[in-house]
PyMOL CGO cylinders between C-alpha atoms (Angstrom):
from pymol import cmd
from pymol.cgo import CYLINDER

trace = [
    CYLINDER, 16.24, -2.55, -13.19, 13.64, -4.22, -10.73, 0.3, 1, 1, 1, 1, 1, 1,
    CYLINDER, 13.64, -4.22, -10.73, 13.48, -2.68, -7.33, 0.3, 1, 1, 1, 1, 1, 1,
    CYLINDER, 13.48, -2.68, -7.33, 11.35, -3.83, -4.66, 0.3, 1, 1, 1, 1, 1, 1,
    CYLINDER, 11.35, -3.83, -4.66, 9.10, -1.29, -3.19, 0.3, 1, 1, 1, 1, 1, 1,
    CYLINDER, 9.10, -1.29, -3.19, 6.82, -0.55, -0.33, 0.3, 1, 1, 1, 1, 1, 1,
    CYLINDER, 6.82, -0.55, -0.33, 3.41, 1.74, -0.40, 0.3, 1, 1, 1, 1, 1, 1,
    CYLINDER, 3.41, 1.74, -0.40, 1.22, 2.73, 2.31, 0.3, 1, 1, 1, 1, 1, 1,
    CYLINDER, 1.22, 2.73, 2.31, -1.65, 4.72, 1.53, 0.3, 1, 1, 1, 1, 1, 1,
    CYLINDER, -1.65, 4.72, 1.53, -4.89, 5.81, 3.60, 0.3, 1, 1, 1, 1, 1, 1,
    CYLINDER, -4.89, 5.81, 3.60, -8.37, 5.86, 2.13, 0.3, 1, 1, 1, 1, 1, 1,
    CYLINDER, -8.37, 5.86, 2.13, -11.15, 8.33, 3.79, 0.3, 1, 1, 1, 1, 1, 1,
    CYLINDER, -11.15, 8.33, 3.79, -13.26, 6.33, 6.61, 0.3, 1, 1, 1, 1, 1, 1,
    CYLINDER, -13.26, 6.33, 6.61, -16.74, 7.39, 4.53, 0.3, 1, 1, 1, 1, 1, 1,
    CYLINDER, -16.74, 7.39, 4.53, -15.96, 4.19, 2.65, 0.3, 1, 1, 1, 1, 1, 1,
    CYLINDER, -15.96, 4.19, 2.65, -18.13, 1.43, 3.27, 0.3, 1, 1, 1, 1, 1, 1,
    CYLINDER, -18.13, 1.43, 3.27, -15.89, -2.24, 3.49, 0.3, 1, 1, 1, 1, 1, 1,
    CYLINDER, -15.89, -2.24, 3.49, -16.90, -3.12, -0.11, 0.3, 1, 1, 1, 1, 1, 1,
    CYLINDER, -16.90, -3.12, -0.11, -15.50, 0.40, -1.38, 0.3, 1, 1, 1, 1, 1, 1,
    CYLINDER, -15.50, 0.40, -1.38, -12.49, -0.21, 0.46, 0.3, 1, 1, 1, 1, 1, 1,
    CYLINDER, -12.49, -0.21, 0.46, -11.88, -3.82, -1.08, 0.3, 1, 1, 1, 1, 1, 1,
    CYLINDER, -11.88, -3.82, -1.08, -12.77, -2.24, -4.90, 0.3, 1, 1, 1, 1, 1, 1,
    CYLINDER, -12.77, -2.24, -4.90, -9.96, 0.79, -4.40, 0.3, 1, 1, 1, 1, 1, 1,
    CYLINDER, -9.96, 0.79, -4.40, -7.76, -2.06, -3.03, 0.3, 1, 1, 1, 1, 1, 1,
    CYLINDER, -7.76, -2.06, -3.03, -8.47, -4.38, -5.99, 0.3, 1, 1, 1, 1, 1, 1,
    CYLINDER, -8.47, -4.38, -5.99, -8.03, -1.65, -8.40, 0.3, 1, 1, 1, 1, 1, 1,
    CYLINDER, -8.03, -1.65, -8.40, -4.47, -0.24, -7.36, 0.3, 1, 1, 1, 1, 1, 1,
    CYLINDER, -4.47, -0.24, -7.36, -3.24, -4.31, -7.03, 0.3, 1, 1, 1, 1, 1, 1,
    CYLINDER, -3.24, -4.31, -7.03, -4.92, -4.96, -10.65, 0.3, 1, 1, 1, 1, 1, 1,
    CYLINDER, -4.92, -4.96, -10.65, -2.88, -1.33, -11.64, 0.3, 1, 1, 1, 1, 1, 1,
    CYLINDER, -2.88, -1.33, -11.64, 0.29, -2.41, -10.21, 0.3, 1, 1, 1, 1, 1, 1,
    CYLINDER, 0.29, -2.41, -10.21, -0.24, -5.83, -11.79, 0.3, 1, 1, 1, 1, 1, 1,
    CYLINDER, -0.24, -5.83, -11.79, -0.86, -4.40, -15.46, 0.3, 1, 1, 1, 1, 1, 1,
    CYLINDER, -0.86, -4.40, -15.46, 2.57, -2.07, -15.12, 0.3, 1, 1, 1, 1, 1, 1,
    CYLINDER, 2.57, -2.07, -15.12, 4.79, -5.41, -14.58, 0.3, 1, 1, 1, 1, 1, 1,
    CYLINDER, 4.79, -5.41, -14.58, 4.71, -5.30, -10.77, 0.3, 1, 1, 1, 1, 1, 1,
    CYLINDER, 4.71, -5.30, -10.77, 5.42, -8.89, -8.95, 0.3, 1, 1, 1, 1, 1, 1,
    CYLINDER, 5.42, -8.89, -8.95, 3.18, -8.55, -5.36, 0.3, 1, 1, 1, 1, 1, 1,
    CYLINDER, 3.18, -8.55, -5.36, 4.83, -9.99, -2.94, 0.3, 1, 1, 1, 1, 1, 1,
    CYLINDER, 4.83, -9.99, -2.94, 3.02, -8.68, 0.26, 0.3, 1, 1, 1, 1, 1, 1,
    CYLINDER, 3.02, -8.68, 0.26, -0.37, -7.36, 1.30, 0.3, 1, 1, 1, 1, 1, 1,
    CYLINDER, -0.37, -7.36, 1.30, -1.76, -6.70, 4.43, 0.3, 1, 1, 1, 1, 1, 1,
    CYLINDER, -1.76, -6.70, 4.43, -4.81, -4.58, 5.37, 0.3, 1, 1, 1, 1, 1, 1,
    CYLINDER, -4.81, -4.58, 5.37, -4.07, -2.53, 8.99, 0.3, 1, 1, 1, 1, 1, 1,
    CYLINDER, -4.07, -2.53, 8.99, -7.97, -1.93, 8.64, 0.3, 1, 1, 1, 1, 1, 1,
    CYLINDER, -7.97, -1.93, 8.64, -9.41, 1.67, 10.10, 0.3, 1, 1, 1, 1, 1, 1,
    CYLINDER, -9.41, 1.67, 10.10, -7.50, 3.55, 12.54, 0.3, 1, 1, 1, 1, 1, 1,
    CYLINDER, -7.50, 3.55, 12.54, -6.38, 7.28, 14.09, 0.3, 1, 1, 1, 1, 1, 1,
    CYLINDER, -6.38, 7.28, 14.09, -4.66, 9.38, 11.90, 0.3, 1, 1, 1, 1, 1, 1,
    CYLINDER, -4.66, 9.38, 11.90, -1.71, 11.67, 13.85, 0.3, 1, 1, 1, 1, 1, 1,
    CYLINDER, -1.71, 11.67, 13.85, -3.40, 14.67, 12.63, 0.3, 1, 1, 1, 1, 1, 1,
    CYLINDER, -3.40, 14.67, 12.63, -6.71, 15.29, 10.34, 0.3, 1, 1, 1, 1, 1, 1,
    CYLINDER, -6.71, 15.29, 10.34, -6.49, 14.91, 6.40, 0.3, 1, 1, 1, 1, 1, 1,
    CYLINDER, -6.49, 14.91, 6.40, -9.37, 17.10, 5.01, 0.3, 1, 1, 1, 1, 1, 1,
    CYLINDER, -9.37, 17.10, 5.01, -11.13, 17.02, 7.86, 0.3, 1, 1, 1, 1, 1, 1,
    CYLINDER, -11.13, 17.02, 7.86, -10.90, 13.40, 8.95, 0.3, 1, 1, 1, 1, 1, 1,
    CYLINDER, -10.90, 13.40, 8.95, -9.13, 11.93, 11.87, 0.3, 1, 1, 1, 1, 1, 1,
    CYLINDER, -9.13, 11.93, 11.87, -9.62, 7.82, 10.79, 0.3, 1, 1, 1, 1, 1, 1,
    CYLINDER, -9.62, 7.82, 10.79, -8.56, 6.41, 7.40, 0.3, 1, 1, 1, 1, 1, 1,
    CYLINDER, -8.56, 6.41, 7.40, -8.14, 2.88, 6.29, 0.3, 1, 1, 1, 1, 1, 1,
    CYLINDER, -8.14, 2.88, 6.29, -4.42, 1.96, 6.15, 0.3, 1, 1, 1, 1, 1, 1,
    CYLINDER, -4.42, 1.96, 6.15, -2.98, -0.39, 3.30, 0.3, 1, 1, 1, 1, 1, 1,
    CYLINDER, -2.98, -0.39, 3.30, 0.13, -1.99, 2.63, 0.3, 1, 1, 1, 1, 1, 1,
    CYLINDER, 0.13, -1.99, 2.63, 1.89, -3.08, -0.87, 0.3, 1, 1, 1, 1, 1, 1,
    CYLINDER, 1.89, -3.08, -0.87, 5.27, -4.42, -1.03, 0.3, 1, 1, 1, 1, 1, 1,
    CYLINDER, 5.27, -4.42, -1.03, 6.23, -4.95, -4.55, 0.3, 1, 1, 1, 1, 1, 1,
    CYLINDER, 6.23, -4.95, -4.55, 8.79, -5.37, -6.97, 0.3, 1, 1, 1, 1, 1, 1,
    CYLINDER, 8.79, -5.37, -6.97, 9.00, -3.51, -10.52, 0.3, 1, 1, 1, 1, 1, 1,
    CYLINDER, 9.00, -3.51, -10.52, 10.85, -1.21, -12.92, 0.3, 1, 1, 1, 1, 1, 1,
    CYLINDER, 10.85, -1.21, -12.92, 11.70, 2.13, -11.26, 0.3, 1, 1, 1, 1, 1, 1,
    CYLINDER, 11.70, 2.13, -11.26, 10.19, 4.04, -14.25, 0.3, 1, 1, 1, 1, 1, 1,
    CYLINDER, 10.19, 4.04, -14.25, 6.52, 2.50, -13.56, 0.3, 1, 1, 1, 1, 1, 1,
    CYLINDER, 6.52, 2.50, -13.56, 6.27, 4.57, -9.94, 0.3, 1, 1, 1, 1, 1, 1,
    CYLINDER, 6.27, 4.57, -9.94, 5.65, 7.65, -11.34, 0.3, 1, 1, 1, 1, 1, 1,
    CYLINDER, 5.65, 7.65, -11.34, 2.62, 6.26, -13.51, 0.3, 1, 1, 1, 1, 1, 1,
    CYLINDER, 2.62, 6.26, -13.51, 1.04, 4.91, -10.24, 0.3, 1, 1, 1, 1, 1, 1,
    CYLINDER, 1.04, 4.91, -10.24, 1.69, 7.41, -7.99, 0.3, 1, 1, 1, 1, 1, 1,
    CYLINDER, 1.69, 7.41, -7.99, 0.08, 9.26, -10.55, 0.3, 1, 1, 1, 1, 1, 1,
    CYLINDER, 0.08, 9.26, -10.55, -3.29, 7.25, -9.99, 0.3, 1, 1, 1, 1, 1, 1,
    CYLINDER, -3.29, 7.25, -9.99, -3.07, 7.33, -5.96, 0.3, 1, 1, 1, 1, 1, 1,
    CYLINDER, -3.07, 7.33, -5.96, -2.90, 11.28, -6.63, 0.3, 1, 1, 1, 1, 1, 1,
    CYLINDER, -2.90, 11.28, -6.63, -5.85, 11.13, -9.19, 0.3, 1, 1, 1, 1, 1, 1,
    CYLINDER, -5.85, 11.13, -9.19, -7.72, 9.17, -6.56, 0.3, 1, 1, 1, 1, 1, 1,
    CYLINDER, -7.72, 9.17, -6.56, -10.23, 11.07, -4.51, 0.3, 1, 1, 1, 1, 1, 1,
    CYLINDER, -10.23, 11.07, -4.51, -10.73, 8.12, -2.15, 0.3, 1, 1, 1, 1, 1, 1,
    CYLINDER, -10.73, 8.12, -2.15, -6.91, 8.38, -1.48, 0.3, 1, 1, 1, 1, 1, 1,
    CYLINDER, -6.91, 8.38, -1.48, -5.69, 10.75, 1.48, 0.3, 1, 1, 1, 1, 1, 1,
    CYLINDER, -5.69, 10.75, 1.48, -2.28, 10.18, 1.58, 0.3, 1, 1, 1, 1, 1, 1,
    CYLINDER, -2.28, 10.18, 1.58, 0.31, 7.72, 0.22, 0.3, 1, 1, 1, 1, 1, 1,
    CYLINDER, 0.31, 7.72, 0.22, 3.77, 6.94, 0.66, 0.3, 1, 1, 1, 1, 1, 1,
    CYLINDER, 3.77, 6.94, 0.66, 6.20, 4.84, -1.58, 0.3, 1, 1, 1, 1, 1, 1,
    CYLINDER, 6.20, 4.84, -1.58, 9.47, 4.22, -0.41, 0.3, 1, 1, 1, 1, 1, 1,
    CYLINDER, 9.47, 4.22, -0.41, 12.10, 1.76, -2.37, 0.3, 1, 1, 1, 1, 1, 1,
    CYLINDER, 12.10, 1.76, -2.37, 13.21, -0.71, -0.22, 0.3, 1, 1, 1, 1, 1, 1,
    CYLINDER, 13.21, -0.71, -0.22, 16.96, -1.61, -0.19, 0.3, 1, 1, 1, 1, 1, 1,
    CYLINDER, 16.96, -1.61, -0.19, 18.53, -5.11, 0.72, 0.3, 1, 1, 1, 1, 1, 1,
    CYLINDER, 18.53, -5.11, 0.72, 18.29, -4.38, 4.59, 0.3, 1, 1, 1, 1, 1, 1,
    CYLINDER, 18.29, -4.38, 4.59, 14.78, -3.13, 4.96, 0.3, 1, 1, 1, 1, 1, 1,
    CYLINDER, 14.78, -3.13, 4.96, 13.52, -6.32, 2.36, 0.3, 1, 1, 1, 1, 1, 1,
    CYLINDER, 13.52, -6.32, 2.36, 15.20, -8.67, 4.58, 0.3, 1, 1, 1, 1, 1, 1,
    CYLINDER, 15.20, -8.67, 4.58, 13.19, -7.31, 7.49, 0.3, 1, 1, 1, 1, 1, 1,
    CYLINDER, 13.19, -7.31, 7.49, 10.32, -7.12, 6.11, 0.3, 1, 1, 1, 1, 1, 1,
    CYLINDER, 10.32, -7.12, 6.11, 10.46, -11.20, 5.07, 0.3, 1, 1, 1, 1, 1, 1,
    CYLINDER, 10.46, -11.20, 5.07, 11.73, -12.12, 8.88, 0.3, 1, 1, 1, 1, 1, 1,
    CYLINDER, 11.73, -12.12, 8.88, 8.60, -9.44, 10.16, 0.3, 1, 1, 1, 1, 1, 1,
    CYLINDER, 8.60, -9.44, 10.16, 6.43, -11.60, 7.75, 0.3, 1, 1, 1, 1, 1, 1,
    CYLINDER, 6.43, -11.60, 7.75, 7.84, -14.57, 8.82, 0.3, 1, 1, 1, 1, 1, 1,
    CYLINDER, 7.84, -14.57, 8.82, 7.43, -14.10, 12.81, 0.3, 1, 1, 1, 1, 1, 1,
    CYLINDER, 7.43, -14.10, 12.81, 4.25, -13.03, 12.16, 0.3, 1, 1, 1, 1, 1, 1,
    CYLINDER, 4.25, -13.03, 12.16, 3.43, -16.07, 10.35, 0.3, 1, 1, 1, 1, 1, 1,
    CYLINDER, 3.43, -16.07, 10.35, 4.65, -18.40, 12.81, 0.3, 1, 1, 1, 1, 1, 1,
    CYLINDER, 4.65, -18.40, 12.81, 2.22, -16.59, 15.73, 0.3, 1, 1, 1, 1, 1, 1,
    CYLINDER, 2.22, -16.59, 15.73, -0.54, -17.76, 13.42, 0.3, 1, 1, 1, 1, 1, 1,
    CYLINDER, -0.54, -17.76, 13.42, 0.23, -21.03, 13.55, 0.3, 1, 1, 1, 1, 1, 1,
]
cmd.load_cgo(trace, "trace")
């Protein structure tokens, strides 16, 4: 069954920009090759962590939101894991309330752009 799905994860601030777009690229090409649909992205850029990770008190924050199969999470949480660049992560599966705030979030957000 296809869930929809939302991961935040923080890369290490020693990144340069184009390090941070090639980790981003690669985990959106990953989720792509397990059957994922993207449906949002957004970049929060470089900010203050609530506590230091190994010794680092910045870290560049990303957001997926995503549907797939349930059984492909483990496979890419696997890779964030693997992923030295990767301090911490977070998936959480989304159910029909938090979706539909997330698309009227997007939505007003959208509409302030304009």
């Amino acid at each position: 069954m296809v869930n929809q799905y939302e991961t935040v994860f923080i890369a290490t601030p020693v990144l340069s920009e184009v390090q941070m777009k090639e980790a981003v690229e690669k985990y959106r090409a990953y989720l792509q090759e397990h059957g994922a649909e993207i449906v949002h992205e957004e970049s929060w850029g470089l900010r203050k962590l609530a506590y230091p990770i190994q010794k680092k008190s910045t870290g560049f924050y990303h957001l997926f939101e995503y549907k797939v199969e349930g059984e492909a999470i483990k496979n890419i949480e696997l890779q964030y894991r693997r992923d030295e660049r990767v301090l911490r992560f977070l998936t959480m599966k989304m159910d029909k309330h938090a979706v539909a705030y997330a698309e009227k979030k997007r939505k007003r957000t959208e509409n302030k752009e304009d």
